[in-house]
C-alpha positions as CSV (number, residue, x, y, z in Angstrom):
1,X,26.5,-9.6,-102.3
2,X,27.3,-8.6,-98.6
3,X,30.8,-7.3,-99.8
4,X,28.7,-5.1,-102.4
5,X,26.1,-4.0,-99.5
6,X,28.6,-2.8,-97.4
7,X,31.0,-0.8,-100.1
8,X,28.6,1.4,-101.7
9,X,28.1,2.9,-98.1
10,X,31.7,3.6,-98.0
11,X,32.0,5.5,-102.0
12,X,33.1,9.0,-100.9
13,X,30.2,11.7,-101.3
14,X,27.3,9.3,-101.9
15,X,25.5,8.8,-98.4
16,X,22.3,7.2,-98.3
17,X,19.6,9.0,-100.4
18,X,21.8,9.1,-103.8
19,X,22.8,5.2,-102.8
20,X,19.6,4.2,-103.1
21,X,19.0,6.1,-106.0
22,X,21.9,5.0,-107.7
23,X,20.5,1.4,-107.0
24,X,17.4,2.2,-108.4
25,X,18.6,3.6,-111.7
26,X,21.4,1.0,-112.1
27,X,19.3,-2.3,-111.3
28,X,20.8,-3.2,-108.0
29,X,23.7,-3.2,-105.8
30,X,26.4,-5.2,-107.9
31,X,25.3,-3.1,-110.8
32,X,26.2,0.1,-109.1
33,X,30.3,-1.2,-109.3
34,X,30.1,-2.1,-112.7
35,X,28.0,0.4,-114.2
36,X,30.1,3.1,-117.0
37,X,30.8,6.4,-116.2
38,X,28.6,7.7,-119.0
39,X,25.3,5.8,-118.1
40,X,26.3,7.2,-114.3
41,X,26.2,10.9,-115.9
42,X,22.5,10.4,-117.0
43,X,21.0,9.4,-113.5
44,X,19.2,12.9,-112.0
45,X,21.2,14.3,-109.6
46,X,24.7,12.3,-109.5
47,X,26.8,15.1,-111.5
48,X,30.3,14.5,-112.9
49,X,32.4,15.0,-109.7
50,X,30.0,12.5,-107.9
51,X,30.6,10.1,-111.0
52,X,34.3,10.2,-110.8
53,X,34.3,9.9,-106.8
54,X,32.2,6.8,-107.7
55,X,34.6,5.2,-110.6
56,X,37.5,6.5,-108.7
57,X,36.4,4.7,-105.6
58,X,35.0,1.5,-106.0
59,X,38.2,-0.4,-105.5
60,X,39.0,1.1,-102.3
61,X,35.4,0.2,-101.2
62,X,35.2,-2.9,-102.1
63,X,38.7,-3.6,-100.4
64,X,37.3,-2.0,-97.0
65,X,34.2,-3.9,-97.4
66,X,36.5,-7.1,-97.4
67,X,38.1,-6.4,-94.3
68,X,34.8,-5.9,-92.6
69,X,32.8,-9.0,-93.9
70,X,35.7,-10.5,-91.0
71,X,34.8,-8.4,-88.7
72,X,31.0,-9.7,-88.8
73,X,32.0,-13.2,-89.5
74,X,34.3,-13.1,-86.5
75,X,32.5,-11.5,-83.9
76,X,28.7,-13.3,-85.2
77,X,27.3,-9.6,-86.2
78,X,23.8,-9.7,-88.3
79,X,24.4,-7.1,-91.0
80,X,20.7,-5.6,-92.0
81,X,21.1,-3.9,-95.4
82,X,17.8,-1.5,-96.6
83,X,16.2,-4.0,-98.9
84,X,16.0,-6.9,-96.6
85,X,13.1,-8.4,-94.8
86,X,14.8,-8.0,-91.3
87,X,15.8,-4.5,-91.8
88,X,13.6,-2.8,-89.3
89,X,10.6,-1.9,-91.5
90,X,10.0,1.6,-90.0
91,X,13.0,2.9,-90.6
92,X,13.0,1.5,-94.2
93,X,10.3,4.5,-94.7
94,X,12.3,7.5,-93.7
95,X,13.8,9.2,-96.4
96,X,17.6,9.1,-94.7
97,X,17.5,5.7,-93.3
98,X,20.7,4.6,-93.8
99,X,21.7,1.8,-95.9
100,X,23.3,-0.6,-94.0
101,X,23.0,-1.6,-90.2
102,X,25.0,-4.1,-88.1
103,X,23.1,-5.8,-85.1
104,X,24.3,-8.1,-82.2
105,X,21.7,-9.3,-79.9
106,X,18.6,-11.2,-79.7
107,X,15.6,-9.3,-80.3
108,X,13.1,-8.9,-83.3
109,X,13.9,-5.1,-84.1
110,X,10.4,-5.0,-86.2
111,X,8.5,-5.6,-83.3
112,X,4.3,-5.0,-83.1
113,X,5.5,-1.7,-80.4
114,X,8.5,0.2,-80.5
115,X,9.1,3.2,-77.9
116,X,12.2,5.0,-78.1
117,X,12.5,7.0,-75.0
118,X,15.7,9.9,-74.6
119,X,16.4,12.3,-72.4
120,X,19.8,14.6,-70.7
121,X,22.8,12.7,-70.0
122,X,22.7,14.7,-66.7
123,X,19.6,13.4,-65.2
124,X,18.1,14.1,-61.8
125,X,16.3,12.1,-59.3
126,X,13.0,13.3,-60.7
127,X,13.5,12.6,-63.8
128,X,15.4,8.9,-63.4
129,X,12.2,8.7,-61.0
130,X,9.7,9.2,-64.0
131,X,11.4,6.9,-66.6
132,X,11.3,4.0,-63.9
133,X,7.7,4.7,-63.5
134,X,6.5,5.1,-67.2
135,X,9.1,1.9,-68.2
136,X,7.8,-0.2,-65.6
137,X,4.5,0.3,-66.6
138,X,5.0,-1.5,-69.6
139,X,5.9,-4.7,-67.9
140,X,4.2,-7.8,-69.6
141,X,3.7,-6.4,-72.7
142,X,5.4,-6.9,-76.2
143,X,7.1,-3.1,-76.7
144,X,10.6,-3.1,-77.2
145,X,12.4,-0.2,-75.8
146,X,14.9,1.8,-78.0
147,X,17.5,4.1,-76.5
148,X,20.8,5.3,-76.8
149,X,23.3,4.2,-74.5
150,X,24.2,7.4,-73.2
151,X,24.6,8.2,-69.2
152,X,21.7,9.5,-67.5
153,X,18.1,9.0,-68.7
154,X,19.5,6.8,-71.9
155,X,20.8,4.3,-69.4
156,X,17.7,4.6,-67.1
157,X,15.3,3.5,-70.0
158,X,17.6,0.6,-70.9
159,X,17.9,-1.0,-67.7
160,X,14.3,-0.2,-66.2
161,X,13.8,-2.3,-69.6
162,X,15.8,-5.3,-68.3
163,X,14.3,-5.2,-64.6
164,X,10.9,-5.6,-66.1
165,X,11.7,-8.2,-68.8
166,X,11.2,-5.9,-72.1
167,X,13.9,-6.3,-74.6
168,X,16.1,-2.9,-74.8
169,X,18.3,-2.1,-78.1
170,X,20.6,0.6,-77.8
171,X,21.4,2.7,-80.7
172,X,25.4,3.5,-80.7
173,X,27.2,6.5,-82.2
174,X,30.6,4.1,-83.4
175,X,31.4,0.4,-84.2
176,X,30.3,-2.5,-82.7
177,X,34.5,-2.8,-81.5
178,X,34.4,-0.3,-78.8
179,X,31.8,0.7,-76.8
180,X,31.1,4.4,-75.3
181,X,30.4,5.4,-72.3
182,X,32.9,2.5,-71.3
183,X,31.0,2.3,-67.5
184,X,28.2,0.9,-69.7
185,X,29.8,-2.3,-70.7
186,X,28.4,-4.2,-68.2
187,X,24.7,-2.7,-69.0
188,X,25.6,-3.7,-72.6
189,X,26.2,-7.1,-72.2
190,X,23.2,-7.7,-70.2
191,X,21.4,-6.1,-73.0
192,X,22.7,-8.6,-75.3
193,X,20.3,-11.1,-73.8
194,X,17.8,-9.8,-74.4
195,X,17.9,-7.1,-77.0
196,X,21.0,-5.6,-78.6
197,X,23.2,-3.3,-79.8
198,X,22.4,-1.6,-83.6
199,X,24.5,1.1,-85.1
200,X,24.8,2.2,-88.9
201,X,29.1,2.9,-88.3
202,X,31.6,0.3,-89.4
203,X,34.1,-1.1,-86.9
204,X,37.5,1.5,-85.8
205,X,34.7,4.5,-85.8
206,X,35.6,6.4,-83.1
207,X,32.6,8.0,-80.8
208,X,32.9,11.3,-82.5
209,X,30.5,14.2,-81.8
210,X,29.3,14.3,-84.9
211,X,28.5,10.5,-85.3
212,X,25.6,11.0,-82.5
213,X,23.0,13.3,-84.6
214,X,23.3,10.9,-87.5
215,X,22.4,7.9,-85.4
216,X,19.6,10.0,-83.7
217,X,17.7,9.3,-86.6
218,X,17.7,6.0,-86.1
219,X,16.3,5.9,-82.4
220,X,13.6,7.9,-84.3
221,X,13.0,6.2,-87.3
222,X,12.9,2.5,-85.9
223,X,10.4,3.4,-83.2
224,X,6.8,3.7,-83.2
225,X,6.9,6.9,-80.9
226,X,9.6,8.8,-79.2
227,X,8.7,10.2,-75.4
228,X,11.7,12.8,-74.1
229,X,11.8,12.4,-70.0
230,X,14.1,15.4,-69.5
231,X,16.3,17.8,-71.6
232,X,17.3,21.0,-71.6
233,X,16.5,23.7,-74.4
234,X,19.2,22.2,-76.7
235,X,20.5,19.0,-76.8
236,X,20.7,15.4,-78.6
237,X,17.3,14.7,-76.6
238,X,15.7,17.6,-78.8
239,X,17.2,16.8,-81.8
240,X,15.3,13.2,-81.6
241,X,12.6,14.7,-81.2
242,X,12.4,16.9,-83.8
243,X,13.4,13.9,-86.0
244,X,10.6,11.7,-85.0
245,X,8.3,14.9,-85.5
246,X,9.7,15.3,-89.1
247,X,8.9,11.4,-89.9
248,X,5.2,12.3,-88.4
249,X,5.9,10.2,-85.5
250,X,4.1,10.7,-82.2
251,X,6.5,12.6,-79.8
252,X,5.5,12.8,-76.2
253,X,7.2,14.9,-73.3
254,X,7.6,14.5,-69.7
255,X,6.4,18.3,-68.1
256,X,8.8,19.9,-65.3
257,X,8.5,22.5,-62.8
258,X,9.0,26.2,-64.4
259,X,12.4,27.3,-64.6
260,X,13.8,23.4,-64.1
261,X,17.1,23.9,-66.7
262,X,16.6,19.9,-67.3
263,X,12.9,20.5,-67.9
264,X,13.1,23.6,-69.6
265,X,13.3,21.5,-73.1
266,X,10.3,19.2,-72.6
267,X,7.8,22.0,-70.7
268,X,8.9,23.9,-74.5
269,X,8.2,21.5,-76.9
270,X,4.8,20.5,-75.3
271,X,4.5,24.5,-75.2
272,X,4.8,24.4,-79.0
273,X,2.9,21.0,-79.7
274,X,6.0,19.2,-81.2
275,X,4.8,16.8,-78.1
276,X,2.4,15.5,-75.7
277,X,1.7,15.8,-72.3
278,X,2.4,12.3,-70.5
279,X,2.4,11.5,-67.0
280,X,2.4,7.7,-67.4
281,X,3.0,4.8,-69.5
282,X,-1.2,4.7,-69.3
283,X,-0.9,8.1,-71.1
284,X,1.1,6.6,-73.9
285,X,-1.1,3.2,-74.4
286,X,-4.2,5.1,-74.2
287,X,-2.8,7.8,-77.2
288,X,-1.1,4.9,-78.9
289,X,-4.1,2.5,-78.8
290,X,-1.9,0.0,-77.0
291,X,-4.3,-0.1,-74.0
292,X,-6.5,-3.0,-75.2
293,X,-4.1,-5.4,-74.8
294,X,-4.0,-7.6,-72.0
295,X,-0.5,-7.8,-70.0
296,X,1.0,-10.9,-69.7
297,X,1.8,-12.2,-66.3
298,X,4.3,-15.0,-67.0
299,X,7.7,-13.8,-65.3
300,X,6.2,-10.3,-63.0
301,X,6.8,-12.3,-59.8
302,X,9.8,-11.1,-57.9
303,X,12.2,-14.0,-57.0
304,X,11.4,-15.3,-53.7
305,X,14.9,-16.9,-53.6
306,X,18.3,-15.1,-55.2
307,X,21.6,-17.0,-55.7
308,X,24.0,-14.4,-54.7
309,X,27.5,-15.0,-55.8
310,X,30.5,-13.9,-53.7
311,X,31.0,-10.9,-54.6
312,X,26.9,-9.5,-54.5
313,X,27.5,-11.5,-50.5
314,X,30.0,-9.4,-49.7
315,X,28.6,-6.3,-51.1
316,X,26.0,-6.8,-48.7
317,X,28.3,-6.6,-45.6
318,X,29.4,-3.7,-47.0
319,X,26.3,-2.2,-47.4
320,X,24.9,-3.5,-44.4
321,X,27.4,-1.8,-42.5
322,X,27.7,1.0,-44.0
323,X,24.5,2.6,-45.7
324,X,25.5,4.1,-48.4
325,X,29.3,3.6,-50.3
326,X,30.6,4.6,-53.7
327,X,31.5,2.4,-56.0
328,X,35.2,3.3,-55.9
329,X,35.0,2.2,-52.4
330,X,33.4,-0.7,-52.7
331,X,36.1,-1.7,-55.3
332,X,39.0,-0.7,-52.4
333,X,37.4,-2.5,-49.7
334,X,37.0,-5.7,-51.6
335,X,40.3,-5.4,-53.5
336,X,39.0,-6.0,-56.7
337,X,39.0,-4.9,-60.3
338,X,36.0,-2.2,-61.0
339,X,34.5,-4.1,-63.9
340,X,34.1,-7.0,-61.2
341,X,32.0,-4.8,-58.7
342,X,30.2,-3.1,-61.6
343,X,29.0,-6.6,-63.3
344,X,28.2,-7.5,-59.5
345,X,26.7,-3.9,-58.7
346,X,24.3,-4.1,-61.9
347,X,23.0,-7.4,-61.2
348,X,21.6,-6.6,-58.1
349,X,20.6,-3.3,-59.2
350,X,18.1,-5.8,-61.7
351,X,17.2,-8.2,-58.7
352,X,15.8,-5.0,-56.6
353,X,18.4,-5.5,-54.3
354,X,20.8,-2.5,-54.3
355,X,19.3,1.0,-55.3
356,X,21.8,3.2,-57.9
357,X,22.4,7.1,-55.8
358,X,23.1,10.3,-57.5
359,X,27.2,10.3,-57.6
360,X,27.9,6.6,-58.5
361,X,26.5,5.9,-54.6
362,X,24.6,2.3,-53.7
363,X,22.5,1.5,-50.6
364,X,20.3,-1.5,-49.9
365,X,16.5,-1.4,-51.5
């Protein structure tokens, strides 16, 4: 069945609306492969060129199919297809949600709250500032924070997720083989933990600019509510956003001064009610009709005592002596590989240890 799942997202000029449809009309996925070209003519919609790229391709298909079914098997990857019970439920309900997904992680993906939260890869103090803030707010509760990997406020939301215990999926624009931006590997393991990695791309897909507005619909369509911290007047941010407001999701906005360029995105769309005003995660429980709920407290309590390993001791005396360092300095001075310091780096960047600086810079908290 999985071999069958997986192909008739891969027959050329078919995509996801006329897949489903052609599932529909044909009695399921198997049937699809099987069906003749004449009964294909007769289903609304799938013409004579789409039937022959059908026929034509199946084999093809089903052969690629093959080769991925080892990829999951190998590297342990859940593969959600539409009609499944796991599938994240929301998405299910958007006209363009895509077929197939593939998951690794450990998180329930149809959680009771979803927030997907976006924002410009090239964020400012300010607006890290306000997606620590509104994030951390949600500390002890059961919301489940979708993002997208990406540098800036993407990468903000995830681990502000992590530091206060809320599982974090990120939504990725290629195969689960590679991962892009490569400086968030470490952030992605972590995430792994507790929450995961979805994407609707088969593995060798490169991170091609035009993979990341198709899997924008999915940080839309899984969530309950999407809240933009900053972007500019056009951007992947935006285009979220939009998407959330054409599946009549709630969209809110974080406001910035007049004439802030990172802002200038977020001040319009609250301009135009596509979103609304929020200043805290208070704002978004309250509108949301989260508020009711009682946090938990089991896990809030900031360690008293913190096993530091070598390398976090010696970034220490680093830091101790010198109050602020790069992270490309921190590397030279210990001689080490960067992926070491980074793993190190991001650990005590969740224990409130180290503070992350504009410019890859760290300083004690």
């Amino acid at each position: 069945m999985l071999q069958y799942q997986i192909a008739i997202t891969l027959l050329p000029g078919i995509g996801d609306i006329n897949g489903k449809k052609l599932m529909e009309h044909c009695g399921g996925v198997e049937a699809v492969f099987t069906e003749k070209k004449q009964s294909l003519k007769k289903i609304p919609g799938i013409g004579d060129a789409l039937v022959a790229a059908i026929t034509n391709g199946r084999s093809e298909a089903l052969a690629r199919a093959e080769k991925e079914m080892l990829f999951i098997e190998k590297y342990k990857i859940t593969s959600l297809f539409y009609t499944e019970d796991h599938y994240p439920h929301r998405l299910r309900n958007c006209i363009d949600s895509p077929m197939m997904l593939y998951f690794k992680g450990n998180c329930n993906l149809n959680q009771a709250k979803v927030l997907s939260i976006v924002g410009t890869r090239s964020a400012t103090e300010y607006g890290r500032n306000c997606c620590k803030a509104i994030v951390e707010g949600f500390a002890g509760r059961d919301v489940l924070i979708a993002s997208g990997l990406a540098q800036g406020i993407d990468t903000c939301a995830h681990k502000e997720a992590l530091k206060n215990k809320l599982e974090t999926v990120g939504v990725l624009g290629h195969g689960l083989d590679r991962l892009y931006p490569s400086e968030n590997r470490a952030l992605a393991e972590k995430m792994l933990e507790s929450g995961g990695l979805v994407t609707d791309f088969m593995s060798e897909t490169n991170p091609d600019r035009e993979n990341f507005p198709r899997r924008n619909r999915i940080i839309a369509g899984m969530a309950d509510a999407t809240l933009v911290v900053e972007a500019a007047k056009k951007g992947g941010a935006l285009i979220t956003a939009d998407i959330a407001n054409s599946y009549n999701r709630d969209v809110f906005a974080v406001p910035g001064r007049i004439g802030d360029a990172y802002s200038e995105g977020c001040n319009y769309f609250i301009k135009i009610n596509k979103a609304a005003l929020v200043q805290s995660a208070d704002d978004i429980k309250y509108i949301m009709k989260w508020k009711a709920e009682e946090p938990k407290t089991e896990g809030l309590q900031r360690k008293l005592f913190i096993n530091l390993s070598p390398d976090e001791e010696a970034i220490i005396a680093l830091l101790t002596e010198t109050p602020e360092l790069s992270i490309d300095s921190i590397c030279y001075s210990m001689q080490t590989t960067m992926s070491r310091v980074a793993t190190a780096l991001l650990n005590m960047e969740f224990e409130g240890i180290i503070k992350r600086l504009p410019g890859k810079m760290y300083r004690l908290q």
